[in-house]
C-alpha positions as CSV (number, residue, x, y, z in Angstrom):
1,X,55.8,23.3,241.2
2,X,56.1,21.6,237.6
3,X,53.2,23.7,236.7
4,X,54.0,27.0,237.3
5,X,57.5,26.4,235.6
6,X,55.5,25.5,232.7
7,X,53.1,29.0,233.0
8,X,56.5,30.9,233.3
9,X,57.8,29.4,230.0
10,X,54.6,29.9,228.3
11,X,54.7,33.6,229.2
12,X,58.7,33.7,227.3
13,X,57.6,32.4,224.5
14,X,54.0,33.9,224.1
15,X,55.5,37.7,224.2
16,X,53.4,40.1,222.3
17,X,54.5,41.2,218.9
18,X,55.0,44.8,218.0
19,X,52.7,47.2,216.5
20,X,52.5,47.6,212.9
21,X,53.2,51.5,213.2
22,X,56.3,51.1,214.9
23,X,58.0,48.4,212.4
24,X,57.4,50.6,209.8
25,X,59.2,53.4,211.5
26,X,62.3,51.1,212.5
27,X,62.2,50.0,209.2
28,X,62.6,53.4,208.0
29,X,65.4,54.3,210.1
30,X,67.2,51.3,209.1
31,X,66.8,51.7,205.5
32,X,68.0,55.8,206.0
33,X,70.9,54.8,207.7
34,X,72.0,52.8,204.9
35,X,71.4,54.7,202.8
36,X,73.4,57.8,204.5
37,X,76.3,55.2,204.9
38,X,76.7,54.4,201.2
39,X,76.4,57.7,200.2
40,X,79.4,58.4,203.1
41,X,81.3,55.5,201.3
42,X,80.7,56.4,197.7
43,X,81.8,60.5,198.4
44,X,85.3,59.2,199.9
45,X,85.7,56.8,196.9
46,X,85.1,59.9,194.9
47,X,87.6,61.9,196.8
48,X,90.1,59.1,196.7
49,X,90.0,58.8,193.0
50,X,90.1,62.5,192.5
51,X,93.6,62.7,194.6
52,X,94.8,60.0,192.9
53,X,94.7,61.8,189.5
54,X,95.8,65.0,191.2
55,X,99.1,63.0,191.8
56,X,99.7,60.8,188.9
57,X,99.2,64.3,186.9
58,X,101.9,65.6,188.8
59,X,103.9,62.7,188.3
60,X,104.0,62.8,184.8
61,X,104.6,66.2,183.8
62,X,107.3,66.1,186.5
63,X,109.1,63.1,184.7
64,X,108.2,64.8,181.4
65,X,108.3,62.4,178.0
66,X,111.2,60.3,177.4
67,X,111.8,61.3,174.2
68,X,111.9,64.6,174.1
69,X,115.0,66.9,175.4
70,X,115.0,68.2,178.6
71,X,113.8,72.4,178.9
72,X,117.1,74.2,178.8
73,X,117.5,76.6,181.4
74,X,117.2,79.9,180.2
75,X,119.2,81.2,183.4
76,X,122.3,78.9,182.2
77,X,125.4,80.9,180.5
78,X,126.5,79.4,177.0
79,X,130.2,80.0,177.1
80,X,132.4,80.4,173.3
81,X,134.7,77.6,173.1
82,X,137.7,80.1,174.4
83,X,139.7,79.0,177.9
84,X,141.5,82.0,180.0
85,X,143.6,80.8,182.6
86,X,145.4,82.3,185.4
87,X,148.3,81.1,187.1
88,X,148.9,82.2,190.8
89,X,151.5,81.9,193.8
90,X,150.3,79.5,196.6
91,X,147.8,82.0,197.8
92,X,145.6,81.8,195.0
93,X,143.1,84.2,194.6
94,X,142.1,84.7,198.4
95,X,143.4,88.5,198.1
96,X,145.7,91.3,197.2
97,X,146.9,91.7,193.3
98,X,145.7,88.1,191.9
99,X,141.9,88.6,193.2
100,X,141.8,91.6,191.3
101,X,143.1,90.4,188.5
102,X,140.4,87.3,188.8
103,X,137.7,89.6,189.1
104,X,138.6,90.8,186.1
105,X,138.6,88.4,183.7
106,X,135.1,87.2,185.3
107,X,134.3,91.0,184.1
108,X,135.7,90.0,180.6
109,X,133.9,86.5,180.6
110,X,130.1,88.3,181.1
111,X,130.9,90.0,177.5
112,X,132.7,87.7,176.2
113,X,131.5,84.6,177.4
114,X,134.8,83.0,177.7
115,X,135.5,80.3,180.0
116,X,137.7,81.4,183.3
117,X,139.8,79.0,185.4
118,X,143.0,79.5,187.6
119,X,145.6,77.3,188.8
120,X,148.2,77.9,191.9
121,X,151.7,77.1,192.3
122,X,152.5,74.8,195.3
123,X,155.5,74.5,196.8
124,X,158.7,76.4,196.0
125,X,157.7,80.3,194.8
126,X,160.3,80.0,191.5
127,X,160.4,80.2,187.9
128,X,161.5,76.8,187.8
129,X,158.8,75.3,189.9
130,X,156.2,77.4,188.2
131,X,157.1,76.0,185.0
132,X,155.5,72.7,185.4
133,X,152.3,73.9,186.6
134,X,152.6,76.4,183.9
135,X,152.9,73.6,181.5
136,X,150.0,71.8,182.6
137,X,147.4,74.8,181.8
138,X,149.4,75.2,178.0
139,X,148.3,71.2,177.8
140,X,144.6,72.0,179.0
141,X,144.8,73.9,175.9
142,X,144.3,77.7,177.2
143,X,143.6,79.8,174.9
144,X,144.9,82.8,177.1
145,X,147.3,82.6,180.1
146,X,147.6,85.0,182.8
147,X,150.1,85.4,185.0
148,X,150.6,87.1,188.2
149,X,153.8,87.1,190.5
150,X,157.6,87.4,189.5
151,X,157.8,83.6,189.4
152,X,154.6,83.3,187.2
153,X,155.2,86.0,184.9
154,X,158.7,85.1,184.1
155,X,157.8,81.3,183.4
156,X,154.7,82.4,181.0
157,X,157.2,84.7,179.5
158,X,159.5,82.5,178.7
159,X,157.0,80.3,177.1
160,X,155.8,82.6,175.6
161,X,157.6,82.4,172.9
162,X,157.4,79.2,171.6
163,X,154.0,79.5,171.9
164,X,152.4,82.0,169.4
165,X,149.2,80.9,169.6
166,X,148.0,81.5,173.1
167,X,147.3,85.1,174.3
168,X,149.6,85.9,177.5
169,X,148.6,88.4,179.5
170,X,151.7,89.4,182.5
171,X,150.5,91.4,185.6
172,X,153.4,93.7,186.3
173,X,155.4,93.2,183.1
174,X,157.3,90.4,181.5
175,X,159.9,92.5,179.5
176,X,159.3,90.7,176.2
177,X,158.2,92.0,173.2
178,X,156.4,89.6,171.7
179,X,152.9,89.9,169.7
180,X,151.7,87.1,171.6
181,X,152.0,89.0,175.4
182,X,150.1,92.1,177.0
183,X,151.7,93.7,179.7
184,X,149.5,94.7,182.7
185,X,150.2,97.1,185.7
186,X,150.0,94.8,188.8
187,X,148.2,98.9,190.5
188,X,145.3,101.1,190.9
189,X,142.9,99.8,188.0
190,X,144.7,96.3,187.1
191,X,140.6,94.7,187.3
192,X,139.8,97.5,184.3
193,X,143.4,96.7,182.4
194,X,143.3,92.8,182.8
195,X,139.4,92.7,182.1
196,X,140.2,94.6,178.5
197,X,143.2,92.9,178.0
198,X,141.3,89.5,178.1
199,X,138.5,90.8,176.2
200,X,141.0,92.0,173.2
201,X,142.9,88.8,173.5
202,X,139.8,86.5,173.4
203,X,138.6,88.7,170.3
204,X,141.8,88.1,168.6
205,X,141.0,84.1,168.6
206,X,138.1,84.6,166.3
């Protein structure tokens, strides 16, 4: 028994060796393969690196240079350093009269590039409440004041004239005859009248 353990042993260890022919083919293969493999590994390091100057590119012209001024936008309007403001009942400008009126001094600001704002009057609808908010558009430093409703008009009238210097403009009359006002007809046509009366009033400032 002990000897033919020792033949199958002998037969493990004394396998034959491969051919010459076919080492050199499996040698081939191997060395192709690695070869294929690198060449796989060095195009997607290629590609990696061209991406990732594709966005660092990006990134800096988005960011632009520190030290030079942002690109205006051409689209931007440059407004004159003139203020026309409107003061309105407690409905604002949602309809009737007074959104006619603010469409047109946004007519008179496209020629004239004066800055358009409006304020509304809470609360009571009367001179004496209007005054104060009134007061408050004088202190923004208006150049011209609108008015429009019988408590607005007759407050800017009254202030009128103590203040020569700001252009008032009354939708549907403030029976004073001062340099200073232009009376409007709160009718058909008020978004022509108040649009030109803005536009003369904003002239006379320069």
């Amino acid at each position: 028994m002990a000897k033919q353990v020792r033949q199958v042993s002998q037969a493990r260890t004394n396998r034959p060796e491969p051919s010459g022919r076919f080492a050199v083919v499996g040698s081939a293969v191997v060395t192709r393969l690695r070869s294929l493999r690198g060449r796989t590994i060095a195009l997607a390091a290629g590609g990696v690196a061209v991406v990732a100057a594709v966005v660092v590119t990006v990134v800096l012209v988005s960011s632009g240079d520190d030290g030079r001024p942002p690109i205006p936008d051409t689209r931007a309007r440059h407004y004159t350093d003139v203020d026309a403001c409107l003061l309105t009942g407690e409905k604002g400008i949602s309809g009737g009269t007074a959104a006619a009126v603010w469409q047109g001094m946004q007519d008179a600001s496209l020629k004239t590039h004066a800055r358009v704002s409006y304020a509304q009057v809470l609360g009571e609808q009367s001179t004496g409440n209007a005054r104060p908010f009134l007061n408050s558009l004088l202190q923004r430093s208006c150049d011209v004041v609108l008015a429009v409703g019988r408590p607005e008009v007759t407050a800017a009238a009254q202030s009128a004239v103590t203040h020569k210097k700001v252009g008032f403009v009354l939708v549907g009359g403030g029976g004073t005859a001062a340099s200073n006002v232009a009376d409007v007809s709160a009718g058909e046509g008020v978004r022509a009248d108040v649009a030109g009366a803005v536009e003369r009033a904003v002239a006379g400032r320069g």
